[in-house]
SEROFI-420597 format. One line per 5 residues: their letters; for each residue x, y, z of N, C-alpha, C. Coordinates in Angstrom, 2 decimals. Layout:
# SEROFI-420597
A> X:Y:Z:X:Y:Z:X:Y:Z  ... .
This chain:
# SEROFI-420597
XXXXX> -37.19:8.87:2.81:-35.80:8.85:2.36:-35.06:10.06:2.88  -33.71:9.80:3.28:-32.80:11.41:3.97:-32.74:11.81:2.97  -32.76:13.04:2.93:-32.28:14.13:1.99:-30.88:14.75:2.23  -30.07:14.74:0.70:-28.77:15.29:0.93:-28.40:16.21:1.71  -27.16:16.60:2.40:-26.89:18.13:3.11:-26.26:18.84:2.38 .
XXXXX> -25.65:19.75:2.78:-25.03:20.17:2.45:-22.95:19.71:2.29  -23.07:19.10:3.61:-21.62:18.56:3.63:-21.66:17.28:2.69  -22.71:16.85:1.97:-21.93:15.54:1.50:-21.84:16.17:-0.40  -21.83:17.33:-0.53:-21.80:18.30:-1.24:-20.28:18.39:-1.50  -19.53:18.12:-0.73:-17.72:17.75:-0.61:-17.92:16.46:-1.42 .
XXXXX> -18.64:15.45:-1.75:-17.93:14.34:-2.40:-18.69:14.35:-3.45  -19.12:15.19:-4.08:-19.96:15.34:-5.25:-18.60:14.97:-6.58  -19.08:14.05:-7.11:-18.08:13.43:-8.07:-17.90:14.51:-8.88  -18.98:15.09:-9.83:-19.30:16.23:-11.13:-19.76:17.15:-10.45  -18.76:17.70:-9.38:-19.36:18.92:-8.66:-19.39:20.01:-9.40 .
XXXXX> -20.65:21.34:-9.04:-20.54:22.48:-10.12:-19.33:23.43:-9.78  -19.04:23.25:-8.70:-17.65:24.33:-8.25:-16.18:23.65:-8.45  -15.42:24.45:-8.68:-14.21:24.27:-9.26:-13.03:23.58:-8.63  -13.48:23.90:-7.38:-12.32:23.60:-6.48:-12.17:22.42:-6.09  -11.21:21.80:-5.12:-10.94:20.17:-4.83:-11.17:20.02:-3.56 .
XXXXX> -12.20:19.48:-2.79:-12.03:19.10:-1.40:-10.69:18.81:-0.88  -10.12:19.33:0.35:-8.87:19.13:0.96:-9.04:17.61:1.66  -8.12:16.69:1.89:-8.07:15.35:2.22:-8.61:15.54:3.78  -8.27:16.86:4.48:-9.36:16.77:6.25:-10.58:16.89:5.81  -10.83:17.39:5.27:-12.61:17.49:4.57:-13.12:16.25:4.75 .
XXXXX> -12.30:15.25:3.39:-13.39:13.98:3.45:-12.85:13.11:4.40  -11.60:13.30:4.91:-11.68:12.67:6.33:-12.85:12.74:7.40  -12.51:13.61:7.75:-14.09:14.16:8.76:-15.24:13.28:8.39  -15.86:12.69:6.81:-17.06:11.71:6.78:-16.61:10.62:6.06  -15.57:10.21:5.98:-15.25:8.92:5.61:-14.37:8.06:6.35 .
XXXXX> -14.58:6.55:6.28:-14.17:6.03:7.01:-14.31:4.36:6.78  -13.54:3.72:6.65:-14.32:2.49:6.34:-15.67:1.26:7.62  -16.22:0.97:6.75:-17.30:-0.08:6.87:-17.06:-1.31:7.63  -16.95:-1.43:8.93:-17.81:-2.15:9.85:-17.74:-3.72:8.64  -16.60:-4.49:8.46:-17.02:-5.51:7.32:-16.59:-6.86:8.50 .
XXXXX> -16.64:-6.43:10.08:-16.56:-7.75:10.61:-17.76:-8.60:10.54  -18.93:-8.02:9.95:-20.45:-9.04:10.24:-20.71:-8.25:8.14  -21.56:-8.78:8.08:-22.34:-8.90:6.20:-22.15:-7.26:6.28  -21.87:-6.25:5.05:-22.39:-5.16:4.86:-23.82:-5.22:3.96  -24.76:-5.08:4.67:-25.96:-4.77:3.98:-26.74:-3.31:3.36 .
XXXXX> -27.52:-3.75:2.15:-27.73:-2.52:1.45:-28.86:-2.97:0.70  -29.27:-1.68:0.44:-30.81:-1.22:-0.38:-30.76:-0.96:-1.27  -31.53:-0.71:-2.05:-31.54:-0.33:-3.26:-33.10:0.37:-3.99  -33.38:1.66:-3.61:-34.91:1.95:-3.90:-35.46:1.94:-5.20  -36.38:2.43:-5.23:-36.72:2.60:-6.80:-36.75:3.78:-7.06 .
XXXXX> -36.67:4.43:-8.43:-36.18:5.65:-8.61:-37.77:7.11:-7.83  -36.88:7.84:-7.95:-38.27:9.39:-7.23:-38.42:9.50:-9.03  -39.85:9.89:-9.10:-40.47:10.73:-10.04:-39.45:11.84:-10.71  -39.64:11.82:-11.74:-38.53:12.62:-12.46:-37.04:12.64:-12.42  -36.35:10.92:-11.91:-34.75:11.22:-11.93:-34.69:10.22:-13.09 .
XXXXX> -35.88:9.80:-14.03:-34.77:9.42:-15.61:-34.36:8.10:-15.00  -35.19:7.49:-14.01:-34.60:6.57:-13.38:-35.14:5.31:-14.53  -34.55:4.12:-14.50:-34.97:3.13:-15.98:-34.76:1.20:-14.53  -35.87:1.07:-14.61:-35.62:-0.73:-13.77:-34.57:-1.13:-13.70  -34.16:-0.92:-14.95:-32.54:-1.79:-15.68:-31.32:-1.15:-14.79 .
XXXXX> -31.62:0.20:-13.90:-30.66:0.70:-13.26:-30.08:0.15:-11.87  -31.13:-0.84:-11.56:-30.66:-1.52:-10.24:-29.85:-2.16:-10.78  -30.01:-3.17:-11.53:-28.57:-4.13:-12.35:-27.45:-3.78:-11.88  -27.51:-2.39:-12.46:-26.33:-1.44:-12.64:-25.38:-1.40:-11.59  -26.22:-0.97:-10.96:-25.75:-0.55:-8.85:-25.87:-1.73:-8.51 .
XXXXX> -26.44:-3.16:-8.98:-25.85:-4.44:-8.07:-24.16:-4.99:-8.80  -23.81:-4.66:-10.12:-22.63:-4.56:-10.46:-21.55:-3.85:-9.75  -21.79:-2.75:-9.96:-20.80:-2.37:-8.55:-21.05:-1.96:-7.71  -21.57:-2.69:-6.96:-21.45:-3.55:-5.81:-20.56:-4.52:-5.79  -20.94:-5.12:-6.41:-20.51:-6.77:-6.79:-18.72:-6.06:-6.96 .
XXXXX> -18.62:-5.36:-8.21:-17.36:-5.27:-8.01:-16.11:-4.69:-7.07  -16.52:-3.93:-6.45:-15.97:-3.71:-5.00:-15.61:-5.31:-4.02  -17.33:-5.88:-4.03:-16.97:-6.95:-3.39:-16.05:-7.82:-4.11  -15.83:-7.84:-5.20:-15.43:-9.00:-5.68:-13.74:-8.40:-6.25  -13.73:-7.19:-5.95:-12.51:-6.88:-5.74:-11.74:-6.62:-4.28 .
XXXXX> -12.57:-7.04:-3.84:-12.23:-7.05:-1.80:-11.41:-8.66:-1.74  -11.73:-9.68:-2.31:-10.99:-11.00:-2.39:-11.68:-11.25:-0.99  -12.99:-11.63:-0.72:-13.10:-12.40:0.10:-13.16:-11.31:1.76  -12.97:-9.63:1.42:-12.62:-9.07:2.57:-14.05:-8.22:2.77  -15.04:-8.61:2.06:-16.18:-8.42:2.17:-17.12:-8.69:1.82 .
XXXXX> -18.58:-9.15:2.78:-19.25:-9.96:2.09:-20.75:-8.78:2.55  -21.39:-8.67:0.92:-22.62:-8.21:1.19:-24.18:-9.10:0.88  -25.06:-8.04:1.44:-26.30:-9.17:1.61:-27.30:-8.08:1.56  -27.83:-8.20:0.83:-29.59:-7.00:0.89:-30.33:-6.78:2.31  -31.28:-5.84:2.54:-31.66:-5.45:3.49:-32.49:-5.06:3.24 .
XXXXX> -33.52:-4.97:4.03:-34.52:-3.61:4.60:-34.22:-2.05:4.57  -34.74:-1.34:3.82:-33.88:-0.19:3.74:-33.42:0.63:5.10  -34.69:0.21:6.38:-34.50:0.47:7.61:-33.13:-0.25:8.13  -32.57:-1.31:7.82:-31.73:-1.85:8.58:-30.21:-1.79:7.50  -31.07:-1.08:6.54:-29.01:-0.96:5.32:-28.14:-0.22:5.77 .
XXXXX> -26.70:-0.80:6.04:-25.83:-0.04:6.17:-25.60:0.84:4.69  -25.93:0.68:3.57:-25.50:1.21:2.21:-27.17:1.13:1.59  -27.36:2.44:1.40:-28.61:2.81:0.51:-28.69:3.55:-0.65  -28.81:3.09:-1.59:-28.90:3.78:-2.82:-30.37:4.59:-3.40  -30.09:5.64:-3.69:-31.27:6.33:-4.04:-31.08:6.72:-5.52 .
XXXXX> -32.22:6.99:-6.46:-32.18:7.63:-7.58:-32.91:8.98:-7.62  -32.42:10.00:-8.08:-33.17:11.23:-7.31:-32.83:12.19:-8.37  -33.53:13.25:-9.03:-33.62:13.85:-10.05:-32.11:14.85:-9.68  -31.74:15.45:-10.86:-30.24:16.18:-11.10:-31.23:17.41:-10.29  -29.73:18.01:-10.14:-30.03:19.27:-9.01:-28.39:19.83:-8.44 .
XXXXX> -28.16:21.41:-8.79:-27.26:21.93:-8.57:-26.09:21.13:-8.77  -26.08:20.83:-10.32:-25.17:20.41:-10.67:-24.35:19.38:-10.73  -24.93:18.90:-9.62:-24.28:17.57:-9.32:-25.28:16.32:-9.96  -24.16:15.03:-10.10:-24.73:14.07:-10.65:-24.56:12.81:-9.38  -23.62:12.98:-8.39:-23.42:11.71:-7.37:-23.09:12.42:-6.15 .
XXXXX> -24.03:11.85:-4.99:-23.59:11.64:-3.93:-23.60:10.93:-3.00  -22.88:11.29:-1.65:-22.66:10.05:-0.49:-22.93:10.98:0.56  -23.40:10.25:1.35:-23.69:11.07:2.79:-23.58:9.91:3.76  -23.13:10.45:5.01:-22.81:9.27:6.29:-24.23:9.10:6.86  -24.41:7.75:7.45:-25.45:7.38:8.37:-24.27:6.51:9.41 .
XXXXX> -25.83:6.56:10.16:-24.93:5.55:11.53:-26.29:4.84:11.50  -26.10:3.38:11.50:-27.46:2.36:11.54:-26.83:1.55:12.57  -27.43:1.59:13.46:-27.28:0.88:15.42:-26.17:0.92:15.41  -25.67:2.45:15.63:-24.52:2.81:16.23:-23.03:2.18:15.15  -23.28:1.99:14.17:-22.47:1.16:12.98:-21.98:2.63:12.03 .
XXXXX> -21.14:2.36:11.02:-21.34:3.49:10.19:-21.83:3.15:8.67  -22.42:3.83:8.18:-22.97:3.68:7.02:-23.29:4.13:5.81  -24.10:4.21:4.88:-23.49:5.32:3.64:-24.81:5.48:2.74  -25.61:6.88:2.73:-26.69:6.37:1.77:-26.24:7.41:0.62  -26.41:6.94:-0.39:-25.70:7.06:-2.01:-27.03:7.68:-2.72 .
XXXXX> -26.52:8.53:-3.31:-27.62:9.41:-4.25:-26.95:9.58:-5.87  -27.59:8.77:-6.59:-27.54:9.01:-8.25:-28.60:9.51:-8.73  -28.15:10.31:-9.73:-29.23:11.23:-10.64:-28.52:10.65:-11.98  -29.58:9.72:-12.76:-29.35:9.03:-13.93:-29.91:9.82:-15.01  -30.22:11.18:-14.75:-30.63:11.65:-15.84:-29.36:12.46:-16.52 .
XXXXX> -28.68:12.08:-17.91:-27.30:11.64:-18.51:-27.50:13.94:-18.71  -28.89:14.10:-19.10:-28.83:15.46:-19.61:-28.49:16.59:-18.41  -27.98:16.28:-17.19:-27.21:16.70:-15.78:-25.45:16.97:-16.23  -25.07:16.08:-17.45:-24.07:16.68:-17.82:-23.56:17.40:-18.62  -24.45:17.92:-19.68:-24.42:18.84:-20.24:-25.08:18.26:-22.07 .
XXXXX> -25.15:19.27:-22.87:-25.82:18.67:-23.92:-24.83:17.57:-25.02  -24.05:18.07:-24.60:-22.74:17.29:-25.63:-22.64:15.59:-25.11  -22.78:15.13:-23.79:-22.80:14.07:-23.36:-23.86:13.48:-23.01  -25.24:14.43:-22.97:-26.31:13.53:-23.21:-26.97:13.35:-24.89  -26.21:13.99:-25.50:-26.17:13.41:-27.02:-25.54:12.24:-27.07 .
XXXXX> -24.58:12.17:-27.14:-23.75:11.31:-27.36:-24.45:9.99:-26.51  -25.01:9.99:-25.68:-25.67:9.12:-24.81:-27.18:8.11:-25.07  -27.42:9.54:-25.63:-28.96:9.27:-26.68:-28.41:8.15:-28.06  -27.81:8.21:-28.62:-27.10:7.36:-29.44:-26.69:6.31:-29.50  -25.81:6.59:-28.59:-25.19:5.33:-27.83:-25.53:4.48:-26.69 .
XXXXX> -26.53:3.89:-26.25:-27.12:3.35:-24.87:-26.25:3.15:-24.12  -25.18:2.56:-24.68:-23.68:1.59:-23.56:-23.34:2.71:-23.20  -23.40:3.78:-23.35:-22.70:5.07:-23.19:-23.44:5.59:-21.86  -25.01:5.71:-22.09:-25.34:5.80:-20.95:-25.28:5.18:-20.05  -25.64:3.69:-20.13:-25.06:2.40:-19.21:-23.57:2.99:-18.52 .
XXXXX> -22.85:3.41:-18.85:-21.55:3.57:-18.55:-21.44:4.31:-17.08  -22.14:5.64:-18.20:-21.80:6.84:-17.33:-22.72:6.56:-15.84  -23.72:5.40:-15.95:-24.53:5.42:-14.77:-24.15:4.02:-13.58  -23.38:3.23:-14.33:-22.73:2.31:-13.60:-21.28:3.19:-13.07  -20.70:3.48:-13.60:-19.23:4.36:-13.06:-19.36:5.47:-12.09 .
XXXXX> -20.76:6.13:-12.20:-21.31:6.56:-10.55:-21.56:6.12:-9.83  -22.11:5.25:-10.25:-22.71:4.12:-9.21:-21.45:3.45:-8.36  -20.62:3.58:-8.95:-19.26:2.57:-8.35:-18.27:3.80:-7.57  -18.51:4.94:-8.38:-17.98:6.12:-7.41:-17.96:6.13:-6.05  -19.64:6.66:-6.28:-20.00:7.08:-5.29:-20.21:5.66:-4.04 .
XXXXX> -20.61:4.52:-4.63:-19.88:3.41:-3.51:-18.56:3.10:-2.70  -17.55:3.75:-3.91:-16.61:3.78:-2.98:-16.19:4.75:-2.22  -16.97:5.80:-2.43:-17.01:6.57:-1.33:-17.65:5.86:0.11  -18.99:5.64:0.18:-19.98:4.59:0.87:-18.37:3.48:1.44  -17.97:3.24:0.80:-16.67:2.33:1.72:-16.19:2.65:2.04 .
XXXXX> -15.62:4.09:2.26:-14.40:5.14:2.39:-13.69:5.48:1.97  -13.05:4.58:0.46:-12.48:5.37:0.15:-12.85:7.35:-0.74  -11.63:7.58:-0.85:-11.46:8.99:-0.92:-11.15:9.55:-2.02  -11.07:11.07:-2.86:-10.99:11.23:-4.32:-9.28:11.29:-4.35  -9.12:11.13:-5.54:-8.00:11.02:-5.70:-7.55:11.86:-7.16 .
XXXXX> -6.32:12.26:-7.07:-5.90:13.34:-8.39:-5.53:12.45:-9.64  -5.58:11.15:-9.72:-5.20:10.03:-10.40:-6.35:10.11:-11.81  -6.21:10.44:-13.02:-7.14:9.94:-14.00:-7.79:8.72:-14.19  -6.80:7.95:-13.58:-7.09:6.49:-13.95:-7.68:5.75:-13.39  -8.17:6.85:-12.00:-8.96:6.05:-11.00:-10.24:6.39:-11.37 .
XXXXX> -11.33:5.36:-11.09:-12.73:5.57:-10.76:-13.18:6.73:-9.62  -12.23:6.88:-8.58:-12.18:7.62:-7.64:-12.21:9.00:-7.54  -11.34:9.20:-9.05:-10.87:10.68:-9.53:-11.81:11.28:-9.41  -11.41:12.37:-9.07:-12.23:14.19:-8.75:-11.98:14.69:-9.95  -13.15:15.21:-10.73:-12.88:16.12:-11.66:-12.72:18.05:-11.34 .
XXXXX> -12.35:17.78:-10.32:-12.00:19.24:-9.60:-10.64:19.70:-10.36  -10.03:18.71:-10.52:-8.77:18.60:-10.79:-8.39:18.92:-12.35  -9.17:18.65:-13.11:-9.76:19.15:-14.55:-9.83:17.46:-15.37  -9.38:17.67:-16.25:-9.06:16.03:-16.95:-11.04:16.37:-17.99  -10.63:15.42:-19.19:-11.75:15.27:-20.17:-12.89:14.09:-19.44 .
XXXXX> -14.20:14.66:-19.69:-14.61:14.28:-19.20:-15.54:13.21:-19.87  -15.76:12.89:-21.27:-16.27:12.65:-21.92:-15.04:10.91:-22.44  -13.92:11.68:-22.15:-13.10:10.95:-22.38:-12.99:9.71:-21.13  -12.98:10.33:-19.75:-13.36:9.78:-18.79:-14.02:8.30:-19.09  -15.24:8.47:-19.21:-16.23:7.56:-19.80:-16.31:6.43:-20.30 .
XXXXX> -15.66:7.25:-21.82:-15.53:7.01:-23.25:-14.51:5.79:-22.83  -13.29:6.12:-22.29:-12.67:4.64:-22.10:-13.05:3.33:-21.92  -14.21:3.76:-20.28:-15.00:1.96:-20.18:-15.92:2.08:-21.45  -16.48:2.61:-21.75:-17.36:2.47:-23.06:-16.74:1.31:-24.25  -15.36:2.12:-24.10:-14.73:1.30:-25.46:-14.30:-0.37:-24.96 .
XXXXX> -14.55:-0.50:-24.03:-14.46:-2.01:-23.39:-15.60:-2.73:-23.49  -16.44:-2.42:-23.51:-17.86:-3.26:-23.68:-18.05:-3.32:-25.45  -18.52:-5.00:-25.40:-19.21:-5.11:-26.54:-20.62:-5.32:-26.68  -21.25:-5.51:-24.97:-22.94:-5.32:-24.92:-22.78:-4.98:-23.20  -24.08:-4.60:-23.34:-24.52:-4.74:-21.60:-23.85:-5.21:-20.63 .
XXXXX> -23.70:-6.57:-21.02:-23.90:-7.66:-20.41:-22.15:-7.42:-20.01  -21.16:-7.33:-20.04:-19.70:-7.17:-19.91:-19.86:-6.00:-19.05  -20.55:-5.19:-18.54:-20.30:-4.67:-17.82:-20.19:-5.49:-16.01  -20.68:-6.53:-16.33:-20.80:-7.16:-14.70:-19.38:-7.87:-14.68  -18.75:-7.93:-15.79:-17.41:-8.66:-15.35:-16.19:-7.57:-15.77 .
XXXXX> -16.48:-6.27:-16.23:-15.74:-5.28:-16.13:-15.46:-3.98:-15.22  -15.29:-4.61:-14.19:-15.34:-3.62:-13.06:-14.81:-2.11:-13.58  -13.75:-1.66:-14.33:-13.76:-0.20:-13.87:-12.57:0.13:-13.16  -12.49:-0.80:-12.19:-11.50:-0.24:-11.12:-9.88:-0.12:-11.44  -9.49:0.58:-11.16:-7.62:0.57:-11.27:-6.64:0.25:-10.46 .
XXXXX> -5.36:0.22:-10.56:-4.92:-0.92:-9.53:-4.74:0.61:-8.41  -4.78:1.84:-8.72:-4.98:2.76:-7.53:-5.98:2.85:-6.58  -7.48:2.83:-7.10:-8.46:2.11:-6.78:-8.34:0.67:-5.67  -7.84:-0.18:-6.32:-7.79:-1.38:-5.62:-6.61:-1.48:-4.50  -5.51:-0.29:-4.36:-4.60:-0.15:-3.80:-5.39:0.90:-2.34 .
XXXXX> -6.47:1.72:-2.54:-7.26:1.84:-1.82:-8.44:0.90:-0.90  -8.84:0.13:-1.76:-9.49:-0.82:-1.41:-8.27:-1.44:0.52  -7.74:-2.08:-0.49:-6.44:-3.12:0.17:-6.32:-2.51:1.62  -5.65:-1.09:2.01:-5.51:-0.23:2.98:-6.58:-0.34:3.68  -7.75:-0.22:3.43:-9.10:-0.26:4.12:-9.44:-1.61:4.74 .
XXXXX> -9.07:-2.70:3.89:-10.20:-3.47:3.98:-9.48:-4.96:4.02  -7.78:-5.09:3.55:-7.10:-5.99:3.06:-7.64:-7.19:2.03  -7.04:-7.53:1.40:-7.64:-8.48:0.52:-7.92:-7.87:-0.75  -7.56:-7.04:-1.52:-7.79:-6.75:-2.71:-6.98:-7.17:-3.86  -7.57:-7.53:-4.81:-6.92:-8.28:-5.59:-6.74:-7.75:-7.15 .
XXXXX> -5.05:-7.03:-6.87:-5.11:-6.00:-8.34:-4.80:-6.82:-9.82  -4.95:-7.79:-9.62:-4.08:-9.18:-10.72:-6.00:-8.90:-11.50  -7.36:-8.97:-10.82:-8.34:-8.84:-11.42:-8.46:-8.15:-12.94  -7.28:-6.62:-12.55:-7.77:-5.84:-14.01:-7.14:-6.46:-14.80  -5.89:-7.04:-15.15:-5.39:-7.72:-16.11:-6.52:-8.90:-16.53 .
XXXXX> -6.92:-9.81:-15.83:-7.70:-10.96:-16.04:-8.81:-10.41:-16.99  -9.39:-9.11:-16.59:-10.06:-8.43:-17.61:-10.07:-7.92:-18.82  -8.76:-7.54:-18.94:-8.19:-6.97:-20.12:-7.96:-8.60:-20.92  -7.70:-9.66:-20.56:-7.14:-10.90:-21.11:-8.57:-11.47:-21.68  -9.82:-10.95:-20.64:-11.07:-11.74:-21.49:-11.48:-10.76:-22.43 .
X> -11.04:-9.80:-22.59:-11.73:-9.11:-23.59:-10.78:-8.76:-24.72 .
């Protein structure tokens, strides 16, 4: 498995330093995805000591799914060989602070994205892995909403100063617990998380630019089933 660098240390969602990546920064490694042929992707099983739980692939095939299924048709994915994934997900124990990252690959000359989550909830401090311990959906939350982060990074898009986005940089400050706590309060089991994407129509207004076909009428339809 690659090991993180240092530059993908710029898209660290819960980075430990204060400051905000400048928009040439994540220009320089982002870019969108090659979606004229299938985007394919992996999905490993967790390394020894990242708190990793089976139930976490689910998670990361949800959003997935919701990206795709907020693309309208402008992207279609398909599993892989981890040798041949354009998008690889890893689970990998917390470390310097950070809880998500993205780093660029190039797979036959293509561009590509392998994704690093650390699902262990006690990476964010003791107050939110309490609250987590308690609450399961809570953890479910906080580990699907990285998962969808840091994918859309893996697509290109970029952080944004917006609260309301999934996208948002907490460089910027904003509650973080509260963050969360919002999709939390949308679920009434597990199981609503595969038809509650997360995403915002800023989010999906990113999507669109990249990729065309995004369809922001989705979050309402969501808010209407629940």
């Amino acid at each position: 498995m690659p090991k993180p660098c240092a530059l993908s240390a710029l898209l660290c969602w819960l980075a430990a330093a204060a400051g905000t990546p400048t928009a040439g920064a994540q220009s320089a490694v982002l870019a969108p995805l090659d979606a004229d042929e299938p985007i394919t992707y992996f999905i490993a099983e967790g390394e020894p000591g990242s708190a990793y739980r089976d139930s976490d692939r689910e998670l990361a095939q949800w959003a997935l799914e919701a990206w795709r299924r907020s693309a309208n048709g402008a992207l279609e994915l398909t599993p892989a060989p981890e040798s041949e994934a354009l998008v690889r997900i890893y689970w990998v124990p917390a470390s310097a602070g950070q809880y998500g990252e993205m780093r660029p690959l190039r797979v036959d000359g293509r561009r590509g994205a392998a994704v690093y989550i650390r699902p262990d909830v006690r990476a964010l401090g003791a107050d939110i892995a309490r609250g987590a311990t308690e609450d399961p959906l809570l953890r479910e939350t906080i580990v699907y909403l990285t998962c969808l982060h840091e994918l859309g990074h893996a697509l290109g898009l970029t952080h944004t100063a917006e609260y309301a986005d999934v996208m948002y940089f907490f460089g910027f400050g904003g509650d973080i617990p509260q963050f969360f706590g919002r999709y939390r309060d949308r679920l009434r089991s597990r199981d609503d998380i595969a038809g509650v994407s997360g995403l915002s129509q800023g989010d999906l207004a990113q999507l669109e630019a990249l990729y065309g076909g995004a369809a922001p009428a989705s979050i309402d339809a969501e808010r209407e089933r629940l």
